[in-house]
C-alpha positions as CSV (number, residue, x, y, z in Angstrom):
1,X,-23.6,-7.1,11.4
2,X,-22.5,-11.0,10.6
3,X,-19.6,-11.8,12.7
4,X,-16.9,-13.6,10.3
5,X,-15.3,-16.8,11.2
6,X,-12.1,-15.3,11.7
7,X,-12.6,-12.8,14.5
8,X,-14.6,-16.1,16.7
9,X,-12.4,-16.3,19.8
10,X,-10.3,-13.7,18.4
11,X,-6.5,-13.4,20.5
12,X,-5.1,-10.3,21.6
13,X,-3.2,-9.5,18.8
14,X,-4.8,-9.7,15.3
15,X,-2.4,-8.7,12.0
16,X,-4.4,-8.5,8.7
17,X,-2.1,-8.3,5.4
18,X,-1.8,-9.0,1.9
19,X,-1.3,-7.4,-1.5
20,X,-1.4,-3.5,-1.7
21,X,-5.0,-2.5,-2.6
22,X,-7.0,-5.9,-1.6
23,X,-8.9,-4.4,1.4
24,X,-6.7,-5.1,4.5
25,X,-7.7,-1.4,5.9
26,X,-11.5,-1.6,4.9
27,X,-11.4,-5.5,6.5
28,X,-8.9,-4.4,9.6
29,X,-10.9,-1.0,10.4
30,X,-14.4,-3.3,10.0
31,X,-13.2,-6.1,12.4
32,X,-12.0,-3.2,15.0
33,X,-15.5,-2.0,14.9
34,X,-17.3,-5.3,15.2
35,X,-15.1,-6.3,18.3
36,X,-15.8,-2.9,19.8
37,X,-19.3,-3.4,19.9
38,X,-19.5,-6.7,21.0
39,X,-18.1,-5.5,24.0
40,X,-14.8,-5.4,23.6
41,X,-11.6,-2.4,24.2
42,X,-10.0,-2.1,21.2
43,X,-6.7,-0.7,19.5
44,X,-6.3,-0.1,15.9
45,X,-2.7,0.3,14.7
46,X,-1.5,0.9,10.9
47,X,1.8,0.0,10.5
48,X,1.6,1.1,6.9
49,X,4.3,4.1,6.3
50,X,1.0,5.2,3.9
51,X,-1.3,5.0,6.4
52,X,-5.1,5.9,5.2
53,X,-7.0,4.7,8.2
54,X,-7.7,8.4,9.5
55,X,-9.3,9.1,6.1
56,X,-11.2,6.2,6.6
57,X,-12.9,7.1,9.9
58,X,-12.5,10.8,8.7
59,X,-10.3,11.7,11.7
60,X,-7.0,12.9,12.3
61,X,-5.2,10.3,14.3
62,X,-1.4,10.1,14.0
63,X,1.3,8.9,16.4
64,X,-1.2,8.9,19.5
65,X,-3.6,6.6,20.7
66,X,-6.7,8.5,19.9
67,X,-10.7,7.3,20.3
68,X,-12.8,7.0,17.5
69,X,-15.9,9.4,18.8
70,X,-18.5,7.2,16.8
71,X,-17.6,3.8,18.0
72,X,-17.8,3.5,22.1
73,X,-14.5,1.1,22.6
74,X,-12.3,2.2,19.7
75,X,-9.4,3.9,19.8
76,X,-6.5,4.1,17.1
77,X,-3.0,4.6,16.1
78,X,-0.7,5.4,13.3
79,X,2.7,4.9,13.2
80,X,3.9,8.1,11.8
81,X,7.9,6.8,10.1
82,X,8.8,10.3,10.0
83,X,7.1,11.3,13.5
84,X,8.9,8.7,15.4
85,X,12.6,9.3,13.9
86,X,12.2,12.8,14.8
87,X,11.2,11.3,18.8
88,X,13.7,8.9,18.0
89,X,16.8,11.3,17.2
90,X,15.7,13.5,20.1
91,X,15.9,10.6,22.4
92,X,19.6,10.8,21.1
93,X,20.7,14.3,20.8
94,X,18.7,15.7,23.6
95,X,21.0,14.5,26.6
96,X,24.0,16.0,24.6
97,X,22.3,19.5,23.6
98,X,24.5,21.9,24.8
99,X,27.1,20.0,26.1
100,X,28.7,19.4,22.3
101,X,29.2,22.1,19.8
102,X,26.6,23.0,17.3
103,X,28.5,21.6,14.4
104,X,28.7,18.0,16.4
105,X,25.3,18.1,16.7
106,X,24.5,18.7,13.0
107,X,26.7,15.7,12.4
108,X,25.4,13.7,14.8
109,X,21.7,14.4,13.3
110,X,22.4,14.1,9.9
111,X,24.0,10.6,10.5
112,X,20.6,10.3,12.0
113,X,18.1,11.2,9.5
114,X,18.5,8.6,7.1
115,X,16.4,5.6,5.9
116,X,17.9,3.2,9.0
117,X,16.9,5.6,11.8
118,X,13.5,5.7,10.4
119,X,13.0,2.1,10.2
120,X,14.3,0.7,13.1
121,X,12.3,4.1,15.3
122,X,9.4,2.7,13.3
123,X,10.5,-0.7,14.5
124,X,10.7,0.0,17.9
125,X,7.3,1.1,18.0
126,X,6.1,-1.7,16.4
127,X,7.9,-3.9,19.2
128,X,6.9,-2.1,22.0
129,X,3.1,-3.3,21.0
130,X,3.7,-6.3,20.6
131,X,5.1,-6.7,24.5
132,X,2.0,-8.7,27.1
133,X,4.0,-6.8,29.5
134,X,3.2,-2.5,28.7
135,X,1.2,-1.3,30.9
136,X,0.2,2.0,28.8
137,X,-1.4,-1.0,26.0
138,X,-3.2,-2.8,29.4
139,X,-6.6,-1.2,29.0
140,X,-7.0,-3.0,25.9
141,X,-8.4,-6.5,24.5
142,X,-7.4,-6.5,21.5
143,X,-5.1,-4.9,19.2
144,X,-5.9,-4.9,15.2
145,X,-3.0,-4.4,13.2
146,X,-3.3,-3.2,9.4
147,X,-0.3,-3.5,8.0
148,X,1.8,-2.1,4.8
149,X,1.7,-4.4,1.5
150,X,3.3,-7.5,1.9
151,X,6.9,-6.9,0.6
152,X,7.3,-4.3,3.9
153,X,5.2,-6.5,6.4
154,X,7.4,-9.4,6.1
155,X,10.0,-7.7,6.8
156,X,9.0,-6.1,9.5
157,X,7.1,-9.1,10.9
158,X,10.8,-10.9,10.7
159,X,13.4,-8.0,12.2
160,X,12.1,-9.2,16.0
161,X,14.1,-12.3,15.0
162,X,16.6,-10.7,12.8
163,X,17.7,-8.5,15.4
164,X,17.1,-10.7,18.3
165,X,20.1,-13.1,16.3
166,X,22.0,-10.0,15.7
167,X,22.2,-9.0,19.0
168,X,23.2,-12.5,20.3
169,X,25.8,-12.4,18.2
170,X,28.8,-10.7,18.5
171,X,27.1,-7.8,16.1
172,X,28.2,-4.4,17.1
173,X,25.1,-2.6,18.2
174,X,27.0,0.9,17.6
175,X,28.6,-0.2,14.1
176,X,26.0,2.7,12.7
177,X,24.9,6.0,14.7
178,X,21.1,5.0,14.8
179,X,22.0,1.5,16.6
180,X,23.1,2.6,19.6
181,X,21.6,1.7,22.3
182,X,19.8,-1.0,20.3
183,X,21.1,-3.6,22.5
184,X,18.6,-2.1,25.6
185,X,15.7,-3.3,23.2
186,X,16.9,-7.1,23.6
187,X,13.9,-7.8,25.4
188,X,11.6,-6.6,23.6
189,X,12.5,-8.1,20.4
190,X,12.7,-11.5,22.0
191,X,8.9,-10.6,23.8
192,X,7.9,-9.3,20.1
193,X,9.1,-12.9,18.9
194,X,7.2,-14.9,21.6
195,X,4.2,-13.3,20.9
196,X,3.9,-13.2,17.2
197,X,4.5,-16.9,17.2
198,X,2.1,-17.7,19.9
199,X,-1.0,-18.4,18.3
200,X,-2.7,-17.5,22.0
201,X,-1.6,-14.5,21.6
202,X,-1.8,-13.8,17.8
203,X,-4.0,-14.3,14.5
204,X,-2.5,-13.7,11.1
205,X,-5.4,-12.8,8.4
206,X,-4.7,-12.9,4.8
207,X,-6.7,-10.3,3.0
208,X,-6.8,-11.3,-0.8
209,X,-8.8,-10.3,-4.0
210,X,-10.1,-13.5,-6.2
211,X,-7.7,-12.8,-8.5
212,X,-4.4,-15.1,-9.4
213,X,-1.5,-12.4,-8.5
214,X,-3.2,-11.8,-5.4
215,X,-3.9,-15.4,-4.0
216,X,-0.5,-16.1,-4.9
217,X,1.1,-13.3,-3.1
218,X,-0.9,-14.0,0.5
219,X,0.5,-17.6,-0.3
220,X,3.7,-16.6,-0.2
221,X,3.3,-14.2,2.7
222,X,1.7,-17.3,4.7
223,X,4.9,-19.5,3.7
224,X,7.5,-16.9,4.8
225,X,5.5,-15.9,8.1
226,X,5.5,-19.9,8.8
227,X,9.5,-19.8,8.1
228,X,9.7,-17.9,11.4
229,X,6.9,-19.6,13.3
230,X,3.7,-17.4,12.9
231,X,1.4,-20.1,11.7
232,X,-2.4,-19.1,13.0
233,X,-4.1,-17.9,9.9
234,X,-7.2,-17.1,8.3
235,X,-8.1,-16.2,4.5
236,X,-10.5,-13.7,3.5
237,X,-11.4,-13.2,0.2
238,X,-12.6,-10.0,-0.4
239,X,-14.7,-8.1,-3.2
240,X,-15.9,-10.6,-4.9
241,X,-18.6,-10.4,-7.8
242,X,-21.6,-12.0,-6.3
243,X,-24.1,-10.4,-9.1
244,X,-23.8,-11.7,-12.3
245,X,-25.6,-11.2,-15.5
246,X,-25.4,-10.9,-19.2
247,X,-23.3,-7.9,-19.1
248,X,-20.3,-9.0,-20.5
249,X,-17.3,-7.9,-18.1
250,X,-19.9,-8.8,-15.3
251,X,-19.6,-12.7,-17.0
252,X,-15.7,-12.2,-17.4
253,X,-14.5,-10.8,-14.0
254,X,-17.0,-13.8,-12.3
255,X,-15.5,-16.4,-14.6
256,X,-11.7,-14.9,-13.9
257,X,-12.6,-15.0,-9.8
258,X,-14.2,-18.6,-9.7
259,X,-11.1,-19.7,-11.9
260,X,-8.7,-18.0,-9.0
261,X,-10.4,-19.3,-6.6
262,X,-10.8,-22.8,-7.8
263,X,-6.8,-22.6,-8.8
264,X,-5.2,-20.7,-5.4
265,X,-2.6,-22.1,-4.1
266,X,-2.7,-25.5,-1.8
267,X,-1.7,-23.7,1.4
268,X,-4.2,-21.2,1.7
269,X,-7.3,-23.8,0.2
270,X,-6.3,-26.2,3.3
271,X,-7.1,-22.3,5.6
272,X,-10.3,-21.3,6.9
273,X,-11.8,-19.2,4.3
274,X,-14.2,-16.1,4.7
275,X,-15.6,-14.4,1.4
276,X,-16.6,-10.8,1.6
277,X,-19.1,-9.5,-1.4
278,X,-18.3,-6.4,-3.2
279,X,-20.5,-3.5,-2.3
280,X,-21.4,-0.8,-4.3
281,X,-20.4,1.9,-1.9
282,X,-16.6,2.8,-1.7
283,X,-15.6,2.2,2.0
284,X,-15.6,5.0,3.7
285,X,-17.1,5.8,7.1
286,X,-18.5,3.9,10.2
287,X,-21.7,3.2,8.2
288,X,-20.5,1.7,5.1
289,X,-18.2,0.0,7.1
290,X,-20.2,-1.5,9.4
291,X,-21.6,-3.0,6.6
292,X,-19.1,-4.9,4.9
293,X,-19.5,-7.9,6.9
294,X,-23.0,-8.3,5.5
295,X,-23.9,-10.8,3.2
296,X,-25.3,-9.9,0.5
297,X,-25.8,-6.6,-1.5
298,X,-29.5,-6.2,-2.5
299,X,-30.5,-5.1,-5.9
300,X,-32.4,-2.5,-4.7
301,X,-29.7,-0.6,-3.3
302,X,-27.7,-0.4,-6.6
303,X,-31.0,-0.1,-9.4
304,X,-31.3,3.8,-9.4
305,X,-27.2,4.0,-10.6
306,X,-27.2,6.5,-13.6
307,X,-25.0,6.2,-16.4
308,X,-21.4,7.8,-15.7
309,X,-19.7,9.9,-18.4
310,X,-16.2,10.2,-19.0
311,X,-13.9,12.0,-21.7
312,X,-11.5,9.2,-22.9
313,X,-7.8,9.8,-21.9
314,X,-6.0,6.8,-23.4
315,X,-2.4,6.0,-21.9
316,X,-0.9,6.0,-25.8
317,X,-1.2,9.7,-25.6
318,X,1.0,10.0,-22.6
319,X,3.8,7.1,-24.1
320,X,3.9,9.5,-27.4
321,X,5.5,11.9,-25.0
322,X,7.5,10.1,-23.3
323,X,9.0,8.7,-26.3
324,X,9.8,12.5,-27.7
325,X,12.4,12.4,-25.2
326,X,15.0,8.9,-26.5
327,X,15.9,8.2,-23.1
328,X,15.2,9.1,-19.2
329,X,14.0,7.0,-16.2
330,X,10.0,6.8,-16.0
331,X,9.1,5.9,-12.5
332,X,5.2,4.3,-11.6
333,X,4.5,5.3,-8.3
334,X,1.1,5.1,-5.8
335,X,-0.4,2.6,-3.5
336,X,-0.4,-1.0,-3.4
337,X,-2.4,-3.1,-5.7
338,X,-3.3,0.1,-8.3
339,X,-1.7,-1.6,-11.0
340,X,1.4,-0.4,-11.3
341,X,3.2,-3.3,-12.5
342,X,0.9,-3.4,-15.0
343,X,1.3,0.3,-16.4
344,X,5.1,0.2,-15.9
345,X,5.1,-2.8,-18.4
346,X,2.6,-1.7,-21.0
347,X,4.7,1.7,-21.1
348,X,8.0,-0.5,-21.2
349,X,6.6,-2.7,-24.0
350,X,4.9,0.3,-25.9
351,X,8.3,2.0,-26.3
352,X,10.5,-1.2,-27.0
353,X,7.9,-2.0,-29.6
354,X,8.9,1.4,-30.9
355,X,12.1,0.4,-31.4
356,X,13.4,2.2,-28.3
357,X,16.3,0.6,-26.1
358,X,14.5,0.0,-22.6
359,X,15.5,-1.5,-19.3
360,X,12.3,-2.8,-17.1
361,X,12.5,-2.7,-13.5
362,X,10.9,-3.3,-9.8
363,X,12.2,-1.9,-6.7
364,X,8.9,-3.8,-5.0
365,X,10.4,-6.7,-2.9
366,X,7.0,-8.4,-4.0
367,X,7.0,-8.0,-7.5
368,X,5.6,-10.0,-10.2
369,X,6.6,-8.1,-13.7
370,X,7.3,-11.4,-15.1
371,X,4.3,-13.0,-15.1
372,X,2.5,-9.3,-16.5
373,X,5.0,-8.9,-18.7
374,X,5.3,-12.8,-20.1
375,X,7.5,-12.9,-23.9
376,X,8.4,-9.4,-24.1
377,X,9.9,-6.9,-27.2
378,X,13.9,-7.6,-27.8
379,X,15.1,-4.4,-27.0
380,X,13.9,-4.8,-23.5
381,X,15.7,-5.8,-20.8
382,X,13.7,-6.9,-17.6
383,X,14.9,-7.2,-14.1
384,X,14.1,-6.6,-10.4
385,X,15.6,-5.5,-7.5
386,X,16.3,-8.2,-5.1
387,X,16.9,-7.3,-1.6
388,X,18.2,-10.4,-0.7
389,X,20.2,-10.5,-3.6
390,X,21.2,-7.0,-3.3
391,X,22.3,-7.2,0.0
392,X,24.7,-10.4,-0.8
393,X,26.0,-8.3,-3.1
394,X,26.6,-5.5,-1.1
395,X,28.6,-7.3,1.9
396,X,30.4,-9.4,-1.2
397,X,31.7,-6.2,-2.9
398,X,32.2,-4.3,1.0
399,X,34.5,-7.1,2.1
400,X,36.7,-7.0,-1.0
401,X,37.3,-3.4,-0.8
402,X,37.2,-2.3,2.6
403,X,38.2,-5.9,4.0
404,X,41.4,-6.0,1.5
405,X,43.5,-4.4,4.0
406,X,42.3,-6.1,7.2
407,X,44.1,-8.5,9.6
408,X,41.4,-11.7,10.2
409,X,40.0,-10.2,13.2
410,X,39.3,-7.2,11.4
411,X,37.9,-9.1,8.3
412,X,35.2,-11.0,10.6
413,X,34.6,-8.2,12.5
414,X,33.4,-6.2,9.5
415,X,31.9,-9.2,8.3
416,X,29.4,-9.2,11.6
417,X,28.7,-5.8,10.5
418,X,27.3,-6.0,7.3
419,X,25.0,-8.7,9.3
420,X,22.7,-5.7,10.2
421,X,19.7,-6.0,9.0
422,X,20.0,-2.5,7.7
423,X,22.9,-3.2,5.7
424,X,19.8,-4.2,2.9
425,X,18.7,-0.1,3.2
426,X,21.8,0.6,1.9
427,X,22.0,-2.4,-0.6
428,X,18.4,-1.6,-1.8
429,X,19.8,2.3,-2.3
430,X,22.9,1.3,-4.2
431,X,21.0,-1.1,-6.8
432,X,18.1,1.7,-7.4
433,X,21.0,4.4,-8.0
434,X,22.3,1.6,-11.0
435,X,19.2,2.2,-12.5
436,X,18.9,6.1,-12.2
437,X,22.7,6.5,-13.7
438,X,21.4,3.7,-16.7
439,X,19.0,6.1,-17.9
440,X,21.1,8.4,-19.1
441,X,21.4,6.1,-22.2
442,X,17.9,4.1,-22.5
443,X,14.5,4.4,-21.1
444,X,14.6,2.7,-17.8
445,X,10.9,2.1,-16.9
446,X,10.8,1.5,-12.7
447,X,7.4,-0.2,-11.0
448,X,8.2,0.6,-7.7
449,X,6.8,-0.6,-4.2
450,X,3.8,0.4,-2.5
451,X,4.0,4.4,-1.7
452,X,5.6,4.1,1.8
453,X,7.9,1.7,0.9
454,X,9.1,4.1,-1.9
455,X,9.1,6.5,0.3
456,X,11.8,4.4,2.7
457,X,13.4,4.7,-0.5
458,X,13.6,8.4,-1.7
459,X,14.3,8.8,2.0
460,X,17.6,7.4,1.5
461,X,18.5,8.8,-1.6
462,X,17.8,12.5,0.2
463,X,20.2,11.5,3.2
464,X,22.8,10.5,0.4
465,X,22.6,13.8,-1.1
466,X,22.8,15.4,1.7
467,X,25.7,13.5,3.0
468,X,27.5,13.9,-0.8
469,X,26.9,17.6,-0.8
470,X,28.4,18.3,2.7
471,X,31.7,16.2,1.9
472,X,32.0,18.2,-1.4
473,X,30.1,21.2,-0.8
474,X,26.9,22.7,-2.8
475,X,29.1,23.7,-5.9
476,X,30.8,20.2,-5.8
477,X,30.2,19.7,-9.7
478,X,28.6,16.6,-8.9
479,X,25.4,14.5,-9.9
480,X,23.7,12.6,-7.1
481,X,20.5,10.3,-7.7
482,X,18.4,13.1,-6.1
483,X,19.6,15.6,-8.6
484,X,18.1,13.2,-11.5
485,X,14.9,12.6,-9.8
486,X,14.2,16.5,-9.6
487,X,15.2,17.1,-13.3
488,X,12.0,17.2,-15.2
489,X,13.6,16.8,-18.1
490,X,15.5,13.5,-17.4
491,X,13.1,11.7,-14.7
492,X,8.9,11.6,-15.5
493,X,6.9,10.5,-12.4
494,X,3.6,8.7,-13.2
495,X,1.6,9.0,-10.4
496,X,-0.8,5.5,-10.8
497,X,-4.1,5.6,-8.6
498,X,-8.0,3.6,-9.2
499,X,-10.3,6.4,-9.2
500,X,-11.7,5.8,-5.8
501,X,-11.6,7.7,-2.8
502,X,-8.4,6.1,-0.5
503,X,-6.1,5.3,-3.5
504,X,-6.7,9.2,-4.7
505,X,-6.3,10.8,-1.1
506,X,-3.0,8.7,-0.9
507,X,-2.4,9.5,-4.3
508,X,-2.2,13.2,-3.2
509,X,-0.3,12.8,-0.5
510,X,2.6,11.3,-2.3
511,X,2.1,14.2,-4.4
512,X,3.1,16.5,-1.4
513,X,5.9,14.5,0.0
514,X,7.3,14.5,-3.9
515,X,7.1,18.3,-3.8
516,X,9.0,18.5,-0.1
517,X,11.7,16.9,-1.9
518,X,11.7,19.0,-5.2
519,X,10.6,16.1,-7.4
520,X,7.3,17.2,-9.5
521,X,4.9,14.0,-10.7
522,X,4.5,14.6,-14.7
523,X,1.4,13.0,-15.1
524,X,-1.7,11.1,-13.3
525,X,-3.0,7.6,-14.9
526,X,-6.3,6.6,-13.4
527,X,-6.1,2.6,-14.0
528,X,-8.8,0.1,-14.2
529,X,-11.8,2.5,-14.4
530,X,-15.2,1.1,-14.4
531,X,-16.5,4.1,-15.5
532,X,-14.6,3.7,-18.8
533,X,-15.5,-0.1,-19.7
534,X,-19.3,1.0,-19.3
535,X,-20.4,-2.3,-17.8
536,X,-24.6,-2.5,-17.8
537,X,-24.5,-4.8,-14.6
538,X,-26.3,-3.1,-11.6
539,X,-23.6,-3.7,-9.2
540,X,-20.9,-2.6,-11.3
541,X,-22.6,0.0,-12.8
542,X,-23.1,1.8,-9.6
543,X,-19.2,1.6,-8.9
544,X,-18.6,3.1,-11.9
545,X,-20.7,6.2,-10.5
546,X,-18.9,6.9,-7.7
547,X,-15.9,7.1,-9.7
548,X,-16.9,10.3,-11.5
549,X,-16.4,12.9,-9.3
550,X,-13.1,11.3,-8.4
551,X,-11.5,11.7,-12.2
552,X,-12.8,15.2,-12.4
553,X,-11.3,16.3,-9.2
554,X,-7.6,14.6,-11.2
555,X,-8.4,16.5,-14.3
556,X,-9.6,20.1,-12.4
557,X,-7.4,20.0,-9.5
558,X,-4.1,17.7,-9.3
559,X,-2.7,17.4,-13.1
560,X,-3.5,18.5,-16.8
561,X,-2.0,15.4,-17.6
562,X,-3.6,12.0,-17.3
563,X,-4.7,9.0,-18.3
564,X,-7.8,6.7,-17.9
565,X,-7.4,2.8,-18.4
566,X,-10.2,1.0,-18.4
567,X,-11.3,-2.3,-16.4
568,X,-10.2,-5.5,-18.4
569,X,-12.3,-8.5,-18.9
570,X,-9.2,-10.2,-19.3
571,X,-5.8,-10.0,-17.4
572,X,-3.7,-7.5,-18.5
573,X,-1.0,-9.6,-19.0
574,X,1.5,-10.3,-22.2
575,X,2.8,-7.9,-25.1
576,X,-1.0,-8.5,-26.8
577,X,-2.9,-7.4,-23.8
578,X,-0.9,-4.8,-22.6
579,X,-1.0,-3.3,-25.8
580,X,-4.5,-3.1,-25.8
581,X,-4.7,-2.0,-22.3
582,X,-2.8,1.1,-23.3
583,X,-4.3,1.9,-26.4
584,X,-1.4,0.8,-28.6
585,X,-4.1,-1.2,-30.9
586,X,-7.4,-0.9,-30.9
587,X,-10.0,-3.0,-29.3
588,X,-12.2,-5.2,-30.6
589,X,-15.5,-6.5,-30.3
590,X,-13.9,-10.2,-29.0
591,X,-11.5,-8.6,-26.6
């Protein structure tokens, strides 16, 4: 195995991010491996709420540091969101089992199994890691963080300062059931700080395809992270096309890559800069891993790739449905960097090119529908779900209602409440349930965040329901969010994958936690499919094998319904191409 330039000399810490679906686990799990056998005692740890890296080394891992049998050195760790609230609320209740009645305890956990608990348990972890000073973490030389998609890794790469300031403020650490005791974590946040800032101490890795939205979303990742003083980074380019031939999307996606390359932004050109070749293996397993820092593919390895077969499915097919109904909220959901900005828009712009009224939105705090969408139909309305902004509006509309009747101590006081940085849950929350209670009237098309992100997210609507049906009981003749997210008739759940192994495994397992909560996906769309553009170069040809079995086991085992979008040679983006993408108008010969 090559060693890359960015794990010479590598600290103790080592965070690798970037846009959903670029290869941060494939690069983070490869670099653990690589340090482990050059010696070193390594810790993996997926911060991702969707973590994948068990499937990856095809072992169950969870909330416990556990070894990886087939790499002496290597141990792991997921943090589980929903495994450490539950050790989280314990921590709480336990002392007072027994000692308070059965109904105070039921209150006490419900007002602890919301969306804040989860993140700031989850954050505590996270924390704890980070600190020179745990003994239980001494036995290692490294830790290798993979992280969530960007939108969720800033933020929780910035909470060590955000509630380091909170906390030395006059903030009231018990202002909300799941913060108390949050003071006794002072420390740790301000040890979190030092080290993620310390470039001794910590590396920050940018893991990006060759591809504009991508290059530009690491950019503004690095530019953030600097805000607050972690500076050390790398770039790594992954995937890219290093084969090129007449085949004609062979010629377009190595044009499109040396054009992103050529074009990224300034910061991340004046970075050291590591380029990873695709493979023609999905990776999946110590081997093909322990590959991936190799240099080159040979041609030899890919030559005996036979031609794969699949039934078209366009997406059209699916928007003729949905447009039966006149209105109803159509939510894109799956993992990070699937494409589902880009099947949220050409649905959006299908039906408001139909004449339907239709409101476009993003719940993804790194969202970048504007630039897929470009000019789009009239009758569509296009916005996104700003936390920041959200949560300005939040304490804004807080202070004038519950603030009207307060003295000036109580103003400010309320006003250093709404500081917590879990005031933008319930911001976030609010400005998502505006969009559920629109689509009684229009089509409201959502592109939400990367699959644990969105989970965060239905997390909080459940705990609102739950707290809505207990103050008004079951037969309350209400209509909560929830309610219209498990109505099949009035919410349709597009589960969006690429018909390769990880995306479909996490693509099922959003499946399940849908179901715990009552809420049935409608249909499957398998997006840019190599299989389906029929590409004649080697490489690409034998990527397109391997996706075979994948789209039969969505169309025999996981849903009747679904659709297969094939790889573009061009960006999907604007009315024209995302019409084409969906099979709105047919393709020609030049496109």
């Amino acid at each position: 195995m090559d060693t890359p330039a960015f794990l010479t000399d590598a600290p103790r810490c080592v965070f690798f991010t970037g846009k959903g679906g670029v290869g941060k686990t494939s690069v983070a799990c490869a670099s653990a491996i690589a340090l482990a056998r050059g010696g070193a005692r390594v810790l993996l740890v997926s911060t991702d709420p969707a973590s994948n890296i068990g499937h990856v080394f095809d072992t169950t891992i969870g909330a416990s540091v556990t070894a990886i049998p087939a790499v002496t050195g290597l141990s792991a760790l997921e943090i589980d969101p929903h495994q450490v609230a539950a050790a989280y609320r314990e921590r709480i209740i336990g002392p007072v089992r027994g000692l308070l009645p059965a109904a105070e305890i039921d209150t006490i956990t419900e007002q602890l199994s919301g969306s804040c608990t989860t993140e700031i348990a989850s954050f505590n972890e996270f924390t704890a890691l980070l600190d020179p000073a745990a003994t239980h973490l001494a036995e290692f030389d490294h830790i290798v963080f993979d992280t969530a998609p960007t939108g969720h890794t800033i933020r929780l790469l910035q909470l060590p300062g955000a509630w380091t300031e909170y906390l030395q403020g006059s903030g009231d650490a018990s202002c909300l059931g799941p913060l108390s005791g949050l003071d006794a974590q002072r420390e740790t946040y301000a040890a979190a700080v030092r080290t993620l800032t310390d470039p001794k101490l910590t590396r920050l890795v940018l893991v990006a395809r060759a591809q504009d939205a991508a290059l530009r979303e690491v950019a503004r990742t690095y530019d953030e992270l600097a805000d607050i003083g972690v500076t050390a980074g790398h770039l790594i380019i992954n995937a890219v096309l290093s084969q090129s031939d007449t085949d004609a999307l062979a010629v377009a996606i190595t044009r499109r890559e040396n054009a992103a390359i050529a074009s990224m932004p300034r910061s991340l050109a004046e970075l050291p800069c590591d380029r990873i070749p695709l493979k023609s293996v999905e990776m999946v397993g110590v081997t093909a891993l322990s590959a991936l820092f190799d240099s080159s593919t040979t041609l030899s390895e890919v030559s005996d790739a036979g031609d794969a077969h699949i039934e078209p499915a366009p997406l059209s097919a699916l928007i003729d449905e949905l447009a039966l109904d006149g209105h109803g909220l159509i939510m894109c959901m799956g993992k990070g960097g699937v494409g589902k900005t880009t099947i949220a828009a050409a649905i959006a712009t299908a039906l408001a090119t139909r004449g339907h009224e239709v409101h476009l939105s993003t719940t993804d705090p790194a969202a970048h529908l504007a630039d897929t969408l470009g000019e789009g139909p009239a009758t569509m309305r296009l916005s996104r779900i700003d936390p920041v902004e959200a949560t300005e509006q939040y304490r804004q509309r807080i202070l004038r209602s519950r603030g009207a009747d307060l003295d000036a101590q109580g103003r400010a006081a309320l006003a250093e409440d709404l500081r917590s940085p879990c005031t933008e849950e319930v911001a976030v929350f609010q400005a998502f349930s505006r969009l559920v209670h629109e689509s009684r009237r229009r089509f409201v098309v959502v592109d939400t965040a990367p699959t644990g992100h969105t989970l965060l997210l239905l997390d909080a609507t459940g705990a609102y329901h739950r707290e809505i049906s207990r103050n008004l009981g079951a037969d309350g003749g209400f209509t909560t969010p929830l309610m219209r997210l498990q109505d099949p008739a009035h919410t349709k759940i597009l589960i969006v994958t690429a018909p390769e192994s990880t995306p479909i495994v996490e693509s099922v397992e959003l499946c399940a936690d849908l179901e715990r909560a009552a809420i049935t996906p409608w249909a499957w769309v398998l997006n840019n499919s190599l299989a389906a553009a029929h590409p004649t170069n080697a490489l690409l040809r034998a990527r397109a094998a391997t996706e075979v079995a994948h789209i039969e086991a969505v169309a025999s085992r996981y849903s009747s319904r679904y659709a297969i979008v094939a790889m573009a040679s061009t960006e999907p983006t604007g009315a024209d191409r995302l019409a084409l993408l969906s099979g709105e108008v047919a393709v020609s010969p030049a496109d």
